[in-house]
N, C-alpha and C positions, 0 to 999 in steps of 0.2 A: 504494500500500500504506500504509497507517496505523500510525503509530508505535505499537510498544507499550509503554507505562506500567510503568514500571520503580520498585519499592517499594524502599527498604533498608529490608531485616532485621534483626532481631536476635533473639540468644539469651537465654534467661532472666538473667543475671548483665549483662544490656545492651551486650555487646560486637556490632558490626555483623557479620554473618555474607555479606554481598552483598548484590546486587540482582538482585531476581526480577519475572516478570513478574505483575501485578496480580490477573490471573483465578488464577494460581497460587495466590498468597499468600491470596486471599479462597478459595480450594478445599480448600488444606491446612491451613488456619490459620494461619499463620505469623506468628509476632509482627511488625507496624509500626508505625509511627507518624503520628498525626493531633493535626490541634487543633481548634478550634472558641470561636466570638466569640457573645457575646450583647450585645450593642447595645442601652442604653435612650435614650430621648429624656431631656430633662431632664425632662421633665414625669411621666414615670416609665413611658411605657411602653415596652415592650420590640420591638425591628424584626426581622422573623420572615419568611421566605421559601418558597417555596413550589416545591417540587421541579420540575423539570423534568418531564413524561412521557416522555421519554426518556431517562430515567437508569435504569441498571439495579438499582439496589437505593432501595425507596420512590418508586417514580416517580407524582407526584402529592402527596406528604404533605407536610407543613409541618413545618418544620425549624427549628435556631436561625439568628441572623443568618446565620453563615455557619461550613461545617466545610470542613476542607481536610487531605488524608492530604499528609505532608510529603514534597517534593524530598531527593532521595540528600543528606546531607550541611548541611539543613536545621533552624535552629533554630526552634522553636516559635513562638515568637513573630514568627519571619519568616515563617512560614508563614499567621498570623493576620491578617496587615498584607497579605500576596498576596492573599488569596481575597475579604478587604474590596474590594481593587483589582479583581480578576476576576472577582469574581461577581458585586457592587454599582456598580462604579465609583468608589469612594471615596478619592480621592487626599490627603484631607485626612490629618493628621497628628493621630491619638485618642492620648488616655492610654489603654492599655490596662493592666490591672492583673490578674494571674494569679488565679483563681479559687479556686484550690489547687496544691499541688504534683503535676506529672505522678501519673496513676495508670494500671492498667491493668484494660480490661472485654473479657471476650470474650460475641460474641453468635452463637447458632447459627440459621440461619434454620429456619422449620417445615418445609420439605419437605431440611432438611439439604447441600443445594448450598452455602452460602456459611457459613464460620465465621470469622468475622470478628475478630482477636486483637489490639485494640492497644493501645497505649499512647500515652494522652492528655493533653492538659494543655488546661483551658478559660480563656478571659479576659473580663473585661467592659470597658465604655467606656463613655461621654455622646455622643451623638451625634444633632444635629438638621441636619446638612444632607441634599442631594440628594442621591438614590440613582437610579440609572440600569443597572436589570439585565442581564446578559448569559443573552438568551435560551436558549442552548443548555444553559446549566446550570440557571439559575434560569427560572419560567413567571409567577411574582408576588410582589409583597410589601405587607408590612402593617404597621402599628401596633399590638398589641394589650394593650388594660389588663391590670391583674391579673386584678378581674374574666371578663371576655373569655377570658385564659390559663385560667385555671381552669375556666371551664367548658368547656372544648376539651379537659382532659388526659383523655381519656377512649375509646373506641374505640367507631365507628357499630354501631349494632344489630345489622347483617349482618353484623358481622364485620372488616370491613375498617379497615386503618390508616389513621387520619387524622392522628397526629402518627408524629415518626419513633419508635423508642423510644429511640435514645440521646436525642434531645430531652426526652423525655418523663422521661430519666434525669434531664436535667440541670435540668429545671425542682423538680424533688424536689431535687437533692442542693445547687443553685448559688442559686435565686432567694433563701432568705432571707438570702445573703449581701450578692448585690445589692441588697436591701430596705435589707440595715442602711446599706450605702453610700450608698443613694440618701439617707437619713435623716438622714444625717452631717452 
């Protein structure tokens, strides 16, 4: 039998209300929490992943370095440093630096099964060493310039998603921050 994935909660005023199970939280909405790392090279471009096909929500789409919904009792930024570990293999030790302070988005999917409520906080890094994926979450990764990025935030003809949209969020609301860092 396979463990099941256990979210803490929380109420609007941010007091933890429990832990719920995963499919729950994603069906009722229920406020969680997540982070999520954007990774540049020095050289300035940004290390970007590419979904698993067997993930249940965007399987296949390209995503930031790495997002990770937090462990019960998890802080943010621990949470940022695991998924580097778990998803990338990156044992190195990044400056990471807060993007902004926590905020919160909620996302409804189109056909209404998953509504997704959390509260986030994103971070950036410098990072040029090796990366070594762990297939079952991640299917590949890449290096892509500005250029490159930009003409990718955009959705296939047909229809279908090729970047995530919170990604797509974050390259609107986070790159010109990381631009100015990079510049610094």
């Amino acid at each position: 039998m396979a463990d099941i994935e256990l979210f803490e909660t929380w109420d609007e005023d941010g007091t933890s209300t429990g832990l719920v199970p995963r499919d729950e939280v994603h069906r009722t909405g229920l406020l969680h929490r997540s982070c999520y790392v954007m990774l540049t090279t020095s050289d300035g471009e940004l290390i970007v992943q590419q979904r698993s096909t067997q993930k249940d929500l965007y399987p296949d789409c390209w995503d930031y370095t790495v997002g990770e919904h937090l462990l019960p009792g998890e802080a943010f930024i621990d949470g940022a440093r695991r998924g580097l570990l778990e998803e990338l293999g990156i044992t190195q030790q990044i400056n990471l630096q807060a993007l902004a302070p926590p905020f919160r988005t909620r996302w409804i999917s189109p056909d209404g099964q998953v509504i997704d409520f959390e509260e986030q906080q994103g971070f950036h890094g410098v990072y040029d060493g090796p990366v070594t994926i762990d297939g079952l979450e991640v299917q590949a990764w890449a290096r892509w310039s500005l250029a490159t990025l930009t003409a990718r935030v955009a959705r296939t003809d047909d229809g279908n998603v090729f970047l995530t949209p919170s990604f797509e969020h974050a390259i609107v609301t986070d790159l010109p921050t990381i631009i100015s860092r990079l510049r610094a």
